[in-house]
C-alpha positions in Angstrom: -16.4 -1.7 5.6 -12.7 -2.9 7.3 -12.7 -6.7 6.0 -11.1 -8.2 8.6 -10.9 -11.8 6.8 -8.7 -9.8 4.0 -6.5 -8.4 5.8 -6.1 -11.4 8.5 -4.6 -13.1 5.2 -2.7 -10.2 4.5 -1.0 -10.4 8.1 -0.8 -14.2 7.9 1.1 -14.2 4.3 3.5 -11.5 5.2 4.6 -13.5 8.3 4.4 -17.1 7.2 6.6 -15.4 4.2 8.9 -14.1 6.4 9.1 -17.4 8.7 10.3 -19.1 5.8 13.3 -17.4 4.5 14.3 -16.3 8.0 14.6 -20.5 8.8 16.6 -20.0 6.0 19.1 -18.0 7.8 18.6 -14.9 6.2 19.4 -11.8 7.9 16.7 -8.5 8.6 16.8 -5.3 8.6 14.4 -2.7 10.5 13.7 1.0 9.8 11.0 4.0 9.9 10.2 6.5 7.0 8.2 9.7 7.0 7.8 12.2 4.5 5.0 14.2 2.5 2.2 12.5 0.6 0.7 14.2 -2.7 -2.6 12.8 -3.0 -4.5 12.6 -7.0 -8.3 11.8 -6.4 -11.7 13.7 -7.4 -10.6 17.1 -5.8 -9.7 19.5 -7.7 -8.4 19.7 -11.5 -6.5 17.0 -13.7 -3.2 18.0 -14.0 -3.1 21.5 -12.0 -0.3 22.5 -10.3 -2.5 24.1 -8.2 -4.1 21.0 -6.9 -1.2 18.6 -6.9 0.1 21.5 -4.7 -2.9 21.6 -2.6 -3.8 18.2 -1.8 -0.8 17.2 0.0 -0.4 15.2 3.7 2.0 13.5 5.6 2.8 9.2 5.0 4.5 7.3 8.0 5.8 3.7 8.0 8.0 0.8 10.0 9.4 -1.4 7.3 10.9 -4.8 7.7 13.7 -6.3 4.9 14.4 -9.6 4.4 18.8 -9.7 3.0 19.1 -12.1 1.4 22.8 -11.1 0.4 23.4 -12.5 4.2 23.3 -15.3 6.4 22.1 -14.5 10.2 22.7 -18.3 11.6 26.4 -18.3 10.5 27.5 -14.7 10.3 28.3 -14.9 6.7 27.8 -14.2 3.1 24.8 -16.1 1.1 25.4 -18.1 -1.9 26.6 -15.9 -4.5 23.7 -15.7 -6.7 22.4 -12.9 -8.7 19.4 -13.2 -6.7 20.6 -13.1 -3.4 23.2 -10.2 -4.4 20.6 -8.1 -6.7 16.9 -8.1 -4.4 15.8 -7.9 -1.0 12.1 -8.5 0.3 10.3 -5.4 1.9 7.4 -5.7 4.3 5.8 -2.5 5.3 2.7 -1.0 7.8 2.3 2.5 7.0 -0.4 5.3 7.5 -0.8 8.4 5.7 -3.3 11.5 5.8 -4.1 14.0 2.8 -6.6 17.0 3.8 -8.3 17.3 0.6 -9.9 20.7 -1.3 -11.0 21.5 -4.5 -8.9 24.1 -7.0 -8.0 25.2 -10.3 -10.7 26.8 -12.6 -13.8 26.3 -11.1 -13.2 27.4 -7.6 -12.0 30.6 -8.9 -14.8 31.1 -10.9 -16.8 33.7 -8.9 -20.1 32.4 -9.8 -22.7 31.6 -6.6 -23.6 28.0 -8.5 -20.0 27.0 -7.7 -19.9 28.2 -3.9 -21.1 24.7 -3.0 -17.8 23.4 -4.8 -15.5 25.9 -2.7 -17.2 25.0 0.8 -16.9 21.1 0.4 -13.6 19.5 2.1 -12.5 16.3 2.4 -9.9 13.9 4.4 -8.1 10.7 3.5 -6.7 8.1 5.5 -5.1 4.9 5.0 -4.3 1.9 6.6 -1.5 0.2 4.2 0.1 -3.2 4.9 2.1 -5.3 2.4 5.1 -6.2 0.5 7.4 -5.1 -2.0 10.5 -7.0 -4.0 12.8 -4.3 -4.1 16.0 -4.4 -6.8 19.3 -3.5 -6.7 21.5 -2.6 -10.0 24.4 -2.9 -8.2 25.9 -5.4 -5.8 24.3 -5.5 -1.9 27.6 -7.7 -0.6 30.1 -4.6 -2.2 27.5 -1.8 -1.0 27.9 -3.8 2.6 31.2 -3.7 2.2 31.6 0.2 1.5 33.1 -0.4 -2.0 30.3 2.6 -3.0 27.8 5.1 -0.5 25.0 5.1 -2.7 22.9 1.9 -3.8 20.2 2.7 -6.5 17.0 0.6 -6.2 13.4 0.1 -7.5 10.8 -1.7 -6.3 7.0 -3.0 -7.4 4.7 -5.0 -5.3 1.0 -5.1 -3.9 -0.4 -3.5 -0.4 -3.6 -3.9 0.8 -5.3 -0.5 2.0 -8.2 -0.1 4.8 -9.0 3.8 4.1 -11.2 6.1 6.4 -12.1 9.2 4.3 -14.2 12.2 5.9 -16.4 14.6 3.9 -17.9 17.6 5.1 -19.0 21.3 4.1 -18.9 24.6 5.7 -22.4 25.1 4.2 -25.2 26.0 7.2 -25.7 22.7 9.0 -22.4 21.3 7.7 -24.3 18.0 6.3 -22.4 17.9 3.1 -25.0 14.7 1.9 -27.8 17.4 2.0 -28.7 18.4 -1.6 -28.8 22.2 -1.4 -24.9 21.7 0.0 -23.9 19.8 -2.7 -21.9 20.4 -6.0 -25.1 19.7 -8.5 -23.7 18.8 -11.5 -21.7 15.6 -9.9 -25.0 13.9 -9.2 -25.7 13.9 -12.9 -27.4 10.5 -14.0 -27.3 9.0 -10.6 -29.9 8.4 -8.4 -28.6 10.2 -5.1 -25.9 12.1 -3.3 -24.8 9.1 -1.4 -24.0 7.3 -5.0 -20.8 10.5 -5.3 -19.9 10.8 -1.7 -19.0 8.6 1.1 -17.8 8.4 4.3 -17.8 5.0 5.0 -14.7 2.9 5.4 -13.5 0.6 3.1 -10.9 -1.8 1.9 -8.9 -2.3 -0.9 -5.9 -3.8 -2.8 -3.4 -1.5 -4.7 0.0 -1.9 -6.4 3.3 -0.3 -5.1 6.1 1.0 -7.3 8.8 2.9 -6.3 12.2 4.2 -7.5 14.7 5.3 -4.4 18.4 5.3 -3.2 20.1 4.2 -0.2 23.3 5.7 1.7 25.7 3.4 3.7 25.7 5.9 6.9 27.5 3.4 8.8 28.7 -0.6 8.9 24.8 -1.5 10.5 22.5 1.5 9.0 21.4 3.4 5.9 19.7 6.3 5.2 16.7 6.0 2.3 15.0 8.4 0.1 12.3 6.9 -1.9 9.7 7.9 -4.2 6.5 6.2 -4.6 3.3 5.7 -6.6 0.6 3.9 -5.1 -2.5 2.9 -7.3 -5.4 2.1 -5.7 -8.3 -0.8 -7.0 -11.1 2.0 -5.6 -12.4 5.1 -6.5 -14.2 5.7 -2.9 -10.7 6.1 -1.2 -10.8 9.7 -1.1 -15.2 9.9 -0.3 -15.7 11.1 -3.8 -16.2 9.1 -6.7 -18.4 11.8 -8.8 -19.4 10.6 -12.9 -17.9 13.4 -15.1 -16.1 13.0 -17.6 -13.2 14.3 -15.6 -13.1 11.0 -13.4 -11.0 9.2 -15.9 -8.9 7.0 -12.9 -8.9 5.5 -9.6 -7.5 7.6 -6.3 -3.3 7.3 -6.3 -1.0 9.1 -4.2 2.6 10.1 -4.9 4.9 9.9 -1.9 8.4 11.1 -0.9 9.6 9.3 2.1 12.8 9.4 3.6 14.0 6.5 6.1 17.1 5.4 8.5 17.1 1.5 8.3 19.3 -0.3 10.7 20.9 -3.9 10.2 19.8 -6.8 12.8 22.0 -9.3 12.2 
């Protein structure tokens, strides 16, 4: 179920955190990314290409940075600290979508007992707001200034996820919860289908780390290319949380996204 009182907090920390270092006189920065989304969940095989391949969707985001490198209320550079010179503070709201299948060995196995594995599907979708402290090797004041095009970064920090997942089957009656549609060996040791699948929504938390590089397009904008790994605190994320031994880990996502991020002040 969406928890509302979660991510109220959520909202209310990211902008009370914000408040405060922009009475500071810090300056912002706005921008957009977009770019595919590999999703890693209960579909398909563990390490196959094949369904790393597969399982892929689209991510899209606004994201918000806090310089701290600059000062907006005087039109001038912070204290010089390693701090202020090294980090920046990223808030993000972003949304992506995976359509999900199953591959690798056991789909292609022509077997009848595994034609219930081939005709179930399934969709994720997620909500994501949160923040991230994003580091810079080299100096933000000499990559402002143009002494170099390309600024290095990584990042780690926590987002809190509201997911939507859909599960269904092209079996007759497409009621992928009916037994006779179902995958049998999944529901091993548990009591019904609804204990392995799921369509309800949920909440979560999950931790963000990424690795990217910015460009210095012009004196007031960037472009960004990032790559990120998003661990989620759920297995249901994706509407499948079977018990084989093959369920080893949560649902995580790997995502390229490319941005343009302009300068406010």
């Amino acid at each position: 179920m969406f928890n509302l009182k979660q991510l109220t907090f959520v909202l209310f920390f990211i902008i009370g955190t914000h408040t405060t270092f922009s009475q500071l006189g810090f300056s912002h920065e706005i921008g957009v990314i977009a770019g595919p989304v590999a999703f890693q969940s209960d579909f398909g095989v563990r390490n196959d290409f094949e369904t790393d391949a597969g399982n892929t969707g689209i991510g899209i985001g606004i994201i918000h940075y806090i310089n701290f490198a600059y000062r907006a209320d005087c039109n001038c550079y912070s204290t010089d600290t390693y701090f202020n010179d090294h980090f920046k503070l990223r808030s993000e709201l972003s949304w992506n979508k995976t359509k999900l299948d199953h591959f690798g060995e056991w789909v292609d196995n022509p077997s009848p007992s595994y034609d219930q594995l081939r005709t179930h599907h399934g969709e994720a979708n997620n909500f994501d707001i949160g923040m991230q402290l994003e580091y810079f090797p080299l100096s933000i004041r000499s990559f402002q200034g143009f002494a170099y095009r390309f600024a290095p970064f990584v990042s780690l920090g926590m987002h809190y996820t509201s997911y939507n997942p859909k599960v269904y089957t092209d079996e007759p009656g497409g009621n992928i919860l009916d037994p006779n549609n179902f995958f049998g060996p999944w529901v091993q040791g548990q009591s019904s289908v609804t204990d392995v699948i799921s369509d309800a929504s949920g909440s979560t938390w999950s931790t963000v780390a990424s690795v990217g590089v910015r460009y210095k397009l012009t004196v007031v904008s960037d472009l960004m290319l990032d790559l990120r790994t998003q661990y989620f605190y759920s297995n249901w994320v994706d509407g499948l949380n079977h018990t084989l031994d093959s369920n080893k880990a949560n649902d995580w996502l790997v995502w390229l996204n490319f941005g343009y991020i302009y300068y406010l002040d």
